[in-house]
Chimera marker file (.cmm) of the C-alpha trace (Angstrom):
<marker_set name="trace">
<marker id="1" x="0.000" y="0.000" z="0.000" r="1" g="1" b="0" radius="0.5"/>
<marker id="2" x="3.033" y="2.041" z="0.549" r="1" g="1" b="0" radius="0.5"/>
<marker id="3" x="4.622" y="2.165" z="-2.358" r="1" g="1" b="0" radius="0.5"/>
<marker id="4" x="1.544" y="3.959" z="-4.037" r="1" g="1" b="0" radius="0.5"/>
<marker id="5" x="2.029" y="6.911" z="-2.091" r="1" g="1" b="0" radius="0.5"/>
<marker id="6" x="3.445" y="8.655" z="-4.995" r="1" g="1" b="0" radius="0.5"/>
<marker id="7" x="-0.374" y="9.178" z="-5.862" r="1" g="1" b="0" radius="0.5"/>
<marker id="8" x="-1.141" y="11.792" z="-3.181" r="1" g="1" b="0" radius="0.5"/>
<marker id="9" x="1.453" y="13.957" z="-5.779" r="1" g="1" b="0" radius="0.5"/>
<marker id="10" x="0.530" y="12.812" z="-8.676" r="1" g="1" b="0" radius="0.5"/>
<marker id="11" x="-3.377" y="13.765" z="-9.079" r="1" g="1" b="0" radius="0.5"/>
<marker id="12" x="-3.151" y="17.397" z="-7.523" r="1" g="1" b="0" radius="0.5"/>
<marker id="13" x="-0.165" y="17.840" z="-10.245" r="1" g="1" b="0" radius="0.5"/>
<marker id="14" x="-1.982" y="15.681" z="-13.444" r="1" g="1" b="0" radius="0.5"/>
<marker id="15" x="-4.917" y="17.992" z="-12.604" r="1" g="1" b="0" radius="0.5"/>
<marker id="16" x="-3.018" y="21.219" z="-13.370" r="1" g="1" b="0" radius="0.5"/>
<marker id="17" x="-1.543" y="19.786" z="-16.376" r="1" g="1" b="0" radius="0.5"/>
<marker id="18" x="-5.200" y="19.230" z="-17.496" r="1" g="1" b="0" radius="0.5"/>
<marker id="19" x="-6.644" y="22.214" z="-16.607" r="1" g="1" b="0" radius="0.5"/>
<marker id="20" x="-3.054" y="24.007" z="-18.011" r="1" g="1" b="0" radius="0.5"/>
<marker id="21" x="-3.183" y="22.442" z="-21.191" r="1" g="1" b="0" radius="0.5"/>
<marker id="22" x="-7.304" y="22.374" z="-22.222" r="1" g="1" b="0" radius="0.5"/>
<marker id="23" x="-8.974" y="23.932" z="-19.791" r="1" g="1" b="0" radius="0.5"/>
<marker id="24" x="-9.089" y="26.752" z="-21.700" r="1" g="1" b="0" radius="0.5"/>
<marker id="25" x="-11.391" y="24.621" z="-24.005" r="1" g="1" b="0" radius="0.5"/>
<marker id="26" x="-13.446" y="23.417" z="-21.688" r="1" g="1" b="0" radius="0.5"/>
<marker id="27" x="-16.302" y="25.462" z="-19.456" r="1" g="1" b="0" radius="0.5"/>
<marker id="28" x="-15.503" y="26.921" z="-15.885" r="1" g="1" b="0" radius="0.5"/>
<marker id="29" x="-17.782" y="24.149" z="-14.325" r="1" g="1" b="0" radius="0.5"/>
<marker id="30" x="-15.824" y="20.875" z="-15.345" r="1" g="1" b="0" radius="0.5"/>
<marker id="31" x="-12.542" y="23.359" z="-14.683" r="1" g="1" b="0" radius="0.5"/>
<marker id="32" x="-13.810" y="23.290" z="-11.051" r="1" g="1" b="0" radius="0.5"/>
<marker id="33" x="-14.685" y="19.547" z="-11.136" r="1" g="1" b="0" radius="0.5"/>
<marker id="34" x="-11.584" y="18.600" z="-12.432" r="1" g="1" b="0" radius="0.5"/>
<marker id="35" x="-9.504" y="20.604" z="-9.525" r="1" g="1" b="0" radius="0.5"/>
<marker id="36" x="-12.109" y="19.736" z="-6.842" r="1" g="1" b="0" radius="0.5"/>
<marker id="37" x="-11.950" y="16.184" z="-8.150" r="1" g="1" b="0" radius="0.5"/>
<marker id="38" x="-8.365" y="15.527" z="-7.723" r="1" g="1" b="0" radius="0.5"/>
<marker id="39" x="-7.666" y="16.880" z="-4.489" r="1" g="1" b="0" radius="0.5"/>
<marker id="40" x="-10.528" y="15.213" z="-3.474" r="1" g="1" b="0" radius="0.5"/>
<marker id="41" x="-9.244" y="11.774" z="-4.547" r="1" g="1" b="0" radius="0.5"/>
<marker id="42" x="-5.796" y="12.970" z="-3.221" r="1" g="1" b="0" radius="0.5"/>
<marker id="43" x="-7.055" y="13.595" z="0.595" r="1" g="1" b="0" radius="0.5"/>
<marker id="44" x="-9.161" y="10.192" z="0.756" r="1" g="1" b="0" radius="0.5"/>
<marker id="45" x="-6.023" y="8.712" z="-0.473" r="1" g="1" b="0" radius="0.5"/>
<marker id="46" x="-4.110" y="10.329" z="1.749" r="1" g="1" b="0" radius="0.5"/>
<marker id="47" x="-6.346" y="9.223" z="4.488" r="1" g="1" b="0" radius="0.5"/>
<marker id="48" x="-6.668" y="5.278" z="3.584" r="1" g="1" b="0" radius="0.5"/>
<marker id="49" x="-2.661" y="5.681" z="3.987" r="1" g="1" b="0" radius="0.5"/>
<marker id="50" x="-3.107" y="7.163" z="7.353" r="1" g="1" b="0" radius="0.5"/>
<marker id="51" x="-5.287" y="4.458" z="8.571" r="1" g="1" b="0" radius="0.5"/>
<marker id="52" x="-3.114" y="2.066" z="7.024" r="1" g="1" b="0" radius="0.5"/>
<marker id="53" x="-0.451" y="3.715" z="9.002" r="1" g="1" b="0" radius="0.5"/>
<marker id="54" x="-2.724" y="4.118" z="11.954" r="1" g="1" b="0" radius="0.5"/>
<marker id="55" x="-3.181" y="0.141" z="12.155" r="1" g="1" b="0" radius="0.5"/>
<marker id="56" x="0.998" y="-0.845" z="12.690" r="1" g="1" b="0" radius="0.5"/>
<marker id="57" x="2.493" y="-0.863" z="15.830" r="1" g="1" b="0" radius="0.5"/>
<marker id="58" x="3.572" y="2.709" z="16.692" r="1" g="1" b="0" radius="0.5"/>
<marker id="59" x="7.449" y="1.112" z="16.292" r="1" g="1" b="0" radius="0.5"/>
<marker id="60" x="6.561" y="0.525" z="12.715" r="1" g="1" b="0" radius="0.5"/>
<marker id="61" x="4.623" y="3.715" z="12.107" r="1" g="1" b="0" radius="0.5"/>
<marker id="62" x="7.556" y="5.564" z="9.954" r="1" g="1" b="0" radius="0.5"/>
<marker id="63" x="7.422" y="3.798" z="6.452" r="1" g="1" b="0" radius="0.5"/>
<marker id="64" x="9.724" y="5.718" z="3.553" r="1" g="1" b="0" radius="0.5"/>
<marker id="65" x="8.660" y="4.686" z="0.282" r="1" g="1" b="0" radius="0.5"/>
<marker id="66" x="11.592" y="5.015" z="-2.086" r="1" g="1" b="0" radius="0.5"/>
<marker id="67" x="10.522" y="6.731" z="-5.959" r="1" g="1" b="0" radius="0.5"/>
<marker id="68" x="13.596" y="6.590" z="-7.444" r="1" g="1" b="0" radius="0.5"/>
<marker id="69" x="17.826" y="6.948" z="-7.269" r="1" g="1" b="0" radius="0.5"/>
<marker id="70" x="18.273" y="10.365" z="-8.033" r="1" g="1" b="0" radius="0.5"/>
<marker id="71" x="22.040" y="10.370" z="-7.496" r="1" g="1" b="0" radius="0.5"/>
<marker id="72" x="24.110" y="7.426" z="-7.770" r="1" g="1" b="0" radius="0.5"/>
<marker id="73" x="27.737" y="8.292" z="-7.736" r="1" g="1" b="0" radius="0.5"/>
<marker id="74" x="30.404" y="5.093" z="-6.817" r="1" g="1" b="0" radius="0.5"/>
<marker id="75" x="28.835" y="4.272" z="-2.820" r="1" g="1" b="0" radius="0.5"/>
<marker id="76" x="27.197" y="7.495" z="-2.061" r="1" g="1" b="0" radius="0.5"/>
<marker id="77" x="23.255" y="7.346" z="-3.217" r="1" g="1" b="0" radius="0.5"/>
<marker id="78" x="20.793" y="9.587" z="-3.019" r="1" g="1" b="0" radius="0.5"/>
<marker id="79" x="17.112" y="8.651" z="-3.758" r="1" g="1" b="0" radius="0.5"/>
<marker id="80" x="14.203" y="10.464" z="-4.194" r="1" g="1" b="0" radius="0.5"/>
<marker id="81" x="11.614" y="9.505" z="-1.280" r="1" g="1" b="0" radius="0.5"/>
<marker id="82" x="8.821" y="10.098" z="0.652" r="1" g="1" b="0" radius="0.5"/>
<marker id="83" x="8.725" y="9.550" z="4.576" r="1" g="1" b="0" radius="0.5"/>
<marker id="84" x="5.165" y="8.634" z="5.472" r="1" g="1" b="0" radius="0.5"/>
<link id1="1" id2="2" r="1" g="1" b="0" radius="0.2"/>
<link id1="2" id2="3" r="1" g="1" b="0" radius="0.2"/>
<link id1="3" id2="4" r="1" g="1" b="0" radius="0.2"/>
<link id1="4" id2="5" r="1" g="1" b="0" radius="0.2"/>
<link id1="5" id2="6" r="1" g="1" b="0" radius="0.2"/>
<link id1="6" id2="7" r="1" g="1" b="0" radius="0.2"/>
<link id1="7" id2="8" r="1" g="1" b="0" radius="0.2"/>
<link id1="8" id2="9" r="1" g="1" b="0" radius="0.2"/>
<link id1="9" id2="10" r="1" g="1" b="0" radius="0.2"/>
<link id1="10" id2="11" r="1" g="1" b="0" radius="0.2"/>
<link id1="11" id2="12" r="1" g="1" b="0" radius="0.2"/>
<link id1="12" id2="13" r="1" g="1" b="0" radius="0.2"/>
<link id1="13" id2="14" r="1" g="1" b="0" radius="0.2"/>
<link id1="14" id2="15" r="1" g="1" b="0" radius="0.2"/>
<link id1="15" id2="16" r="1" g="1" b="0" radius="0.2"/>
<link id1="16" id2="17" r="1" g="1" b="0" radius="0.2"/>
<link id1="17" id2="18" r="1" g="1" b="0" radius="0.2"/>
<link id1="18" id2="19" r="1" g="1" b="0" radius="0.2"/>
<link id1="19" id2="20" r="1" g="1" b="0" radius="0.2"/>
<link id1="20" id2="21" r="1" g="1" b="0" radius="0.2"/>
<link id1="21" id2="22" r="1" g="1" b="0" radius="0.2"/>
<link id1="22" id2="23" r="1" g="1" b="0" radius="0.2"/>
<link id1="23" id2="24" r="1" g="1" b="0" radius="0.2"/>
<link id1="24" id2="25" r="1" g="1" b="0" radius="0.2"/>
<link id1="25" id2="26" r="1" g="1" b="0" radius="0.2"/>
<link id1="26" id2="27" r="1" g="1" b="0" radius="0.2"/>
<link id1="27" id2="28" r="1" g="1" b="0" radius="0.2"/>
<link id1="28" id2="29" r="1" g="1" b="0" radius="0.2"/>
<link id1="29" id2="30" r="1" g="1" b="0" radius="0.2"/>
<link id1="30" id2="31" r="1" g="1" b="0" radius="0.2"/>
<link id1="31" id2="32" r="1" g="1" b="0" radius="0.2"/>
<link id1="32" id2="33" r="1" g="1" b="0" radius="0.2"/>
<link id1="33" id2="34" r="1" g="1" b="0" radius="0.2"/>
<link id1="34" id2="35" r="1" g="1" b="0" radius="0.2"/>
<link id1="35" id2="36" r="1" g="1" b="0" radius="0.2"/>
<link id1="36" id2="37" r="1" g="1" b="0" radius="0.2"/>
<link id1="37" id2="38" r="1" g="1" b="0" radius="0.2"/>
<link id1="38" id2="39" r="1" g="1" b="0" radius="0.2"/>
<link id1="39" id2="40" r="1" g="1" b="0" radius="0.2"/>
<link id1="40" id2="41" r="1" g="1" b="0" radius="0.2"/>
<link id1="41" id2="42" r="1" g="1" b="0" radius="0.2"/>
<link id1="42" id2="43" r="1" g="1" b="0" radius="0.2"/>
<link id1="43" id2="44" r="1" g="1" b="0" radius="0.2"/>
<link id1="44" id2="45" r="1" g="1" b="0" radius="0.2"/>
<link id1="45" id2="46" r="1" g="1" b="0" radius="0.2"/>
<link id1="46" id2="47" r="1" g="1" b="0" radius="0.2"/>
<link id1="47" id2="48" r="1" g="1" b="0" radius="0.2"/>
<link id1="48" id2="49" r="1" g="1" b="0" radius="0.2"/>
<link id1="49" id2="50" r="1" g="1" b="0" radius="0.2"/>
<link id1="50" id2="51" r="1" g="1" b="0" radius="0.2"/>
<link id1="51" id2="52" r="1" g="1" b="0" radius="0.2"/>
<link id1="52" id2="53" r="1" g="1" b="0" radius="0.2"/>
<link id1="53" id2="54" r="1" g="1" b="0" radius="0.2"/>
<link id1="54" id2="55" r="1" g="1" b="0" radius="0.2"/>
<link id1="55" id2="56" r="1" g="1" b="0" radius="0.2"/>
<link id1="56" id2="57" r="1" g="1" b="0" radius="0.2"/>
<link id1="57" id2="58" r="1" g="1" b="0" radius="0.2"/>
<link id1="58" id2="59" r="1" g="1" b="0" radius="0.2"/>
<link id1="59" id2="60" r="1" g="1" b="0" radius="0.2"/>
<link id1="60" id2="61" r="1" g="1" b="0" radius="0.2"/>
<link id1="61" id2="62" r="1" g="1" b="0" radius="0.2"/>
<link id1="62" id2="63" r="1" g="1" b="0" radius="0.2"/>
<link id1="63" id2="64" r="1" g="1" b="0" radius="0.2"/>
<link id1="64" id2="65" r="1" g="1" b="0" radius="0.2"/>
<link id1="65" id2="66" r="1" g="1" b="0" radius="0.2"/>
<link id1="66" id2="67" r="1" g="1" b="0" radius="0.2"/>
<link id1="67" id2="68" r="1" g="1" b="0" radius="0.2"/>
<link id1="68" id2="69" r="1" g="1" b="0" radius="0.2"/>
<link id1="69" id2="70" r="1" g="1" b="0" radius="0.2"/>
<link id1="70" id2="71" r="1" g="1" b="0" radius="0.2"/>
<link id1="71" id2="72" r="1" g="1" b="0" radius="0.2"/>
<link id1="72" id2="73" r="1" g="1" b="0" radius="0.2"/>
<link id1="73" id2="74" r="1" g="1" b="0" radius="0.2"/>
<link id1="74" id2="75" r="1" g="1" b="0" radius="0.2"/>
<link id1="75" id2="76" r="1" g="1" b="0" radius="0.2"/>
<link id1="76" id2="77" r="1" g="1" b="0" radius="0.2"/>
<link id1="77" id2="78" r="1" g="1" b="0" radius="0.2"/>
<link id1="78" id2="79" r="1" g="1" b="0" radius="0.2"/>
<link id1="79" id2="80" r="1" g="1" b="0" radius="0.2"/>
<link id1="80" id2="81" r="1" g="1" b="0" radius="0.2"/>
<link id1="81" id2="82" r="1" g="1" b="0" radius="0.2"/>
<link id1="82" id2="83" r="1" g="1" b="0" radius="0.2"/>
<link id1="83" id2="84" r="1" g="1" b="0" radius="0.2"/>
</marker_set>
């Protein structure tokens, strides 16, 4: 369940794309559904993970969900992360 946590980013930022790139075609209305949509589906996302979180053992409670190496150079790495 972790490792989707990239998700709670992603909508919120695929829903400016889509309002960047043709909502200017599109009517003010499904502009506003489109924004309220995402962040909506963000936060309940956002809040299954903090259930999900809510139900380990408070020793486990700290989960960091790796998205990708974002500098690799010999033995020092850097990766691109969240900390949930």
């Amino acid at each position: 369940m972790f490792h989707l946590s990239w998700i709670v980013l992603l909508l919120p930022a695929a829903g400016l794309l889509v309002n960047l790139f043709i909502g200017g075609r599109l009517s003010r209305r499904i502009i506003g559904a489109i924004a309220t949509g995402v962040v909506a589906l963000s936060f309940l996302f956002g809040l299954t993970l903090f259930f999900a979180l809510f139900s380990l053992p408070p020793e486990e409670r700290i989960v960091t969900s790796k998205l990708w190496d974002w500098i690799t150079i010999g033995s020092f790495d850097v990766d691109a992360a969240l900390l949930i």
